[in-house]
N, C-alpha and C positions, 0 to 999 in steps of 0.2 A: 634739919628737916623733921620737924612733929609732925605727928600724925595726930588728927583728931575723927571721933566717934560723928554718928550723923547728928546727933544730939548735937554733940558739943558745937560742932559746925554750923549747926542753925544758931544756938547763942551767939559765937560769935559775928553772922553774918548779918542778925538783925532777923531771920528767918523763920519759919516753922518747922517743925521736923517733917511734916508730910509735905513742903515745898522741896525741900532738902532731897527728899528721895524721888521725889517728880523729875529733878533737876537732874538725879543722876541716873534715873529710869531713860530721860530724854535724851542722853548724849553730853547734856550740857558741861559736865566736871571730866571730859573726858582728858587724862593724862593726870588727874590730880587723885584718883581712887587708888587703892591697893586693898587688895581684897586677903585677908588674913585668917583664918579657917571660917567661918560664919561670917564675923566682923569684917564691916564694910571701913577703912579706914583713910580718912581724906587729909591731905595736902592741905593747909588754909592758905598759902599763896600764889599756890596752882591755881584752887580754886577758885580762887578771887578775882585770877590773873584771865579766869577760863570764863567767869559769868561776866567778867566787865567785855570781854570780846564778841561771847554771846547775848546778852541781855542788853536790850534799851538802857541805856541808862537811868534816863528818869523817871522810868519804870521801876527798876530796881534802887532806885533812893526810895519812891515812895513805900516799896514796901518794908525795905527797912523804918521808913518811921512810922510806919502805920505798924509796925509791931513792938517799936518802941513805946511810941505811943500805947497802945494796949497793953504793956507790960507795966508801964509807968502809972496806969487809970487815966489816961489823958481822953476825954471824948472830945470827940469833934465839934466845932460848934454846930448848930441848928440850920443857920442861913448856908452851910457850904453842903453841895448835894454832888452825889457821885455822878458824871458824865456817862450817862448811858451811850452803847457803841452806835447807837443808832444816830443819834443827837451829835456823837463827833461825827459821824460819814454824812449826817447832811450840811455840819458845820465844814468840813475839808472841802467836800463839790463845790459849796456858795461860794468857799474861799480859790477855789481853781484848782481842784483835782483831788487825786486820792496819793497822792506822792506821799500825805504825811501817814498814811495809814502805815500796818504793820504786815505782812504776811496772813496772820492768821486773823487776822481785824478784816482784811480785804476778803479774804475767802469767805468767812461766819458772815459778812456781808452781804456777798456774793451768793450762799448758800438761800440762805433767807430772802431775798429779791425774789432768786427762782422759785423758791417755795411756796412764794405771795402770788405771781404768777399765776405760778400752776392751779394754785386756788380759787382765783380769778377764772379763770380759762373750767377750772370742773364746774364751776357755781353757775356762770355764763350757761353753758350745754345741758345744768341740770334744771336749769329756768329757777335756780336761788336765787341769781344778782339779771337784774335788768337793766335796760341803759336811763338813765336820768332824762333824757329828753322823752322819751315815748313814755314815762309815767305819768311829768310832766303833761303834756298833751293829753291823756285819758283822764289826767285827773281833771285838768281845765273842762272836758269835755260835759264831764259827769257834772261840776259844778254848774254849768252855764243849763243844761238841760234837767236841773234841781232849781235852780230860780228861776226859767222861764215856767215851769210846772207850776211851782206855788205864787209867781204872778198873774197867773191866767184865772187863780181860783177867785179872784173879785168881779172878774167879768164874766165868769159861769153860774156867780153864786147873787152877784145883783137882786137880777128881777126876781130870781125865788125868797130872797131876804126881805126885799121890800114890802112885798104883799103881809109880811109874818111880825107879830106885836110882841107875842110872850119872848123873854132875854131864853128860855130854856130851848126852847123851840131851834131858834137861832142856833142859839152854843150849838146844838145840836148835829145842826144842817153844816156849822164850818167844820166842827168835828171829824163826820165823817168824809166829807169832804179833802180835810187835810190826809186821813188816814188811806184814803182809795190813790190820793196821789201820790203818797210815800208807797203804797204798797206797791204801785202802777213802777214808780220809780226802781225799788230793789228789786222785780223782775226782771229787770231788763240784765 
């Protein structure tokens, strides 16, 4: 029966030290620790015997080789990208549930939904977020009563143009014209 340090236990586990002590913060090495004046001292087949019961499996391969890997200078390649939790809980729904989530994947899930929520629901009552249909509709509104404005300004502005020769004159008279109907318009 050896004992090893939390050190040494990360070495051999493939581990970090501060996963090491998370693990045994958590309950997880429970039956495999012996605690010797200060010194925390672990079991490695307790341990092993204890994280392969408690821990995902292929959870706990990857991080062993993602630490071997970083030990070894292995980078990862470029095109492989980490699966955000978000991206697997809407990949598990499409695929029919949340069976394959994990405990804490479901709740950090769960937490967040409500959160988006509640944001929604404060932003809603504080007049931040509007509904898409009624902007929709105000905005149509404004547009349609912006072009019948500046198509009305040829048949207001006709007979005064016609009678008028000088180009300055003119410019002049559409000018202000344009200008009284945009201003007419942003009053509203």
């Amino acid at each position: 029966m050896y004992r090893m340090t939390q050190a040494e236990y990360a070495e051999h586990a493939g581990l970090t030290q501060q996963r090491v002590s998370q693990l045994l913060h958590g309950g997880y090495l429970k039956g495999a620790v012996r605690k010797k004046g200060r010194r925390t001292l672990i079991d490695p087949d307790k341990a092993d015997k204890a994280l392969s019961e408690n821990i995902d499996q292929e959870m706990a391969q990857k991080i062993r080789q993602a630490y071997k890997d970083k030990k070894a200078g292995v980078k990862k390649p470029a095109t492989e990208k980490k699966e955000s939790t978000k991206s697997k809980a809407e990949k598990i729904i499409k695929d029919g549930g949340t069976s394959k989530l994990t405990l804490s994947e479901a709740q950090t899930w769960q937490a967040r939904y409500k959160a988006a929520l509640l944001k929604i629901e404060y932003e809603e009552k504080s007049k931040k977020l509007v509904d898409t249909a009624s902007v929709k509709k105000v905005a149509f509104e404004k547009a349609r009563q912006i072009r019948d404005a500046l198509l009305n300004i040829p048949d207001r502005l006709a007979p005064i143009v016609s009678v008028e020769s000088e180009k300055e004159v003119i410019h002049k008279i559409l000018l202000d014209e344009i200008q009284q109907t945009l201003e007419a318009l942003s009053d509203d």
